[in-house]
N, C-alpha and C positions, 0 to 999 in steps of 0.2 A: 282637040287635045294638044295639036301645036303653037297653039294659042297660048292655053294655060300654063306649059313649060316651057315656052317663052317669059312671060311674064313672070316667073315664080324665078325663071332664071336672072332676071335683071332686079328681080325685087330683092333677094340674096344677095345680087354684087352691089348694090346700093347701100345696103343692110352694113355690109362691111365699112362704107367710108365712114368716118369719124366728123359730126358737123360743128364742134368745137376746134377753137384757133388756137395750137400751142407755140407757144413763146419762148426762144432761148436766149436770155442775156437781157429782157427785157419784163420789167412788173412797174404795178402803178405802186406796191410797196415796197420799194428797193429803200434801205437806211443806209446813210454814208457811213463810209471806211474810215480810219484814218487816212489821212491823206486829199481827202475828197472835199472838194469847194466848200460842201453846206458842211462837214465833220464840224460838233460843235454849234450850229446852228448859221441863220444867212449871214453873209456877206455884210459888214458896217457899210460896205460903200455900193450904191446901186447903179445898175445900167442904165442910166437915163437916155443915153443917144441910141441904143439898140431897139427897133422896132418887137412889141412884142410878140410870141412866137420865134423868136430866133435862136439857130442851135447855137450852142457855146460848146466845143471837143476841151476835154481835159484829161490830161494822162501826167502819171508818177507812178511811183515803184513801191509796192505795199510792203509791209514789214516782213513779207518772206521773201522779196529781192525780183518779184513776177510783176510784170509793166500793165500799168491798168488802165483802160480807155474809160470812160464817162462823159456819156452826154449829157450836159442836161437842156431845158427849155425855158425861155424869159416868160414869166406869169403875168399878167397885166398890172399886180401890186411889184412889179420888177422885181420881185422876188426869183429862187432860181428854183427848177424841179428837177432832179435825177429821174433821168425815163430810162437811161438804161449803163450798162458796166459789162468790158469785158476783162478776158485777161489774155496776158500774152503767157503761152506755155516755155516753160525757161530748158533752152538747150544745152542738156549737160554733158555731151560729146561733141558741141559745136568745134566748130576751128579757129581757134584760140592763135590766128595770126599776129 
């Protein structure tokens, strides 16, 4: 019997974990902002000395005034992909030295 409520007890706490991977700031369908490298579509001019796979950071300040991180990744047509986008939360008590 201490067996079976054993087992029945880790088969419950098991039961609980979640075996899906969530994601915050990051999708394989993020669409650019304004602002954002691809906005509009690629780049006229390509990465050619940049190995592909390499990260490229990109930040500006979207039309509500909040700073916006974007990575994207070099595709092997050097083309660019947005993998991910944050934002910077705007402090509206900061210290306005």
């Amino acid at each position: 019997m201490k067996h079976a409520l054993a087992a029945l007890t880790v088969a419950l706490l098991l039961s609980g974990c979640t075996t899906g991977v969530q994601t915050y700031g990051y999708s394989p369908n993020l669409e650019p902002i304004p602002g954002s490298i691809t906005y509009g579509g690629q780049p006229r001019t390509k990465l050619t000395k940049a190995p592909v796979g390499s990260i490229v950071p990109h930040q500006f300040f979207d039309q509500f005034g909040r700073q916006v991180f974007e990575t994207y990744v070099i595709e092997p047509d050097r083309s660019l992909r947005l993998t991910s986008r944050r934002w910077r939360n705007i402090d509206v008590f900061g210290d306005f030295d």
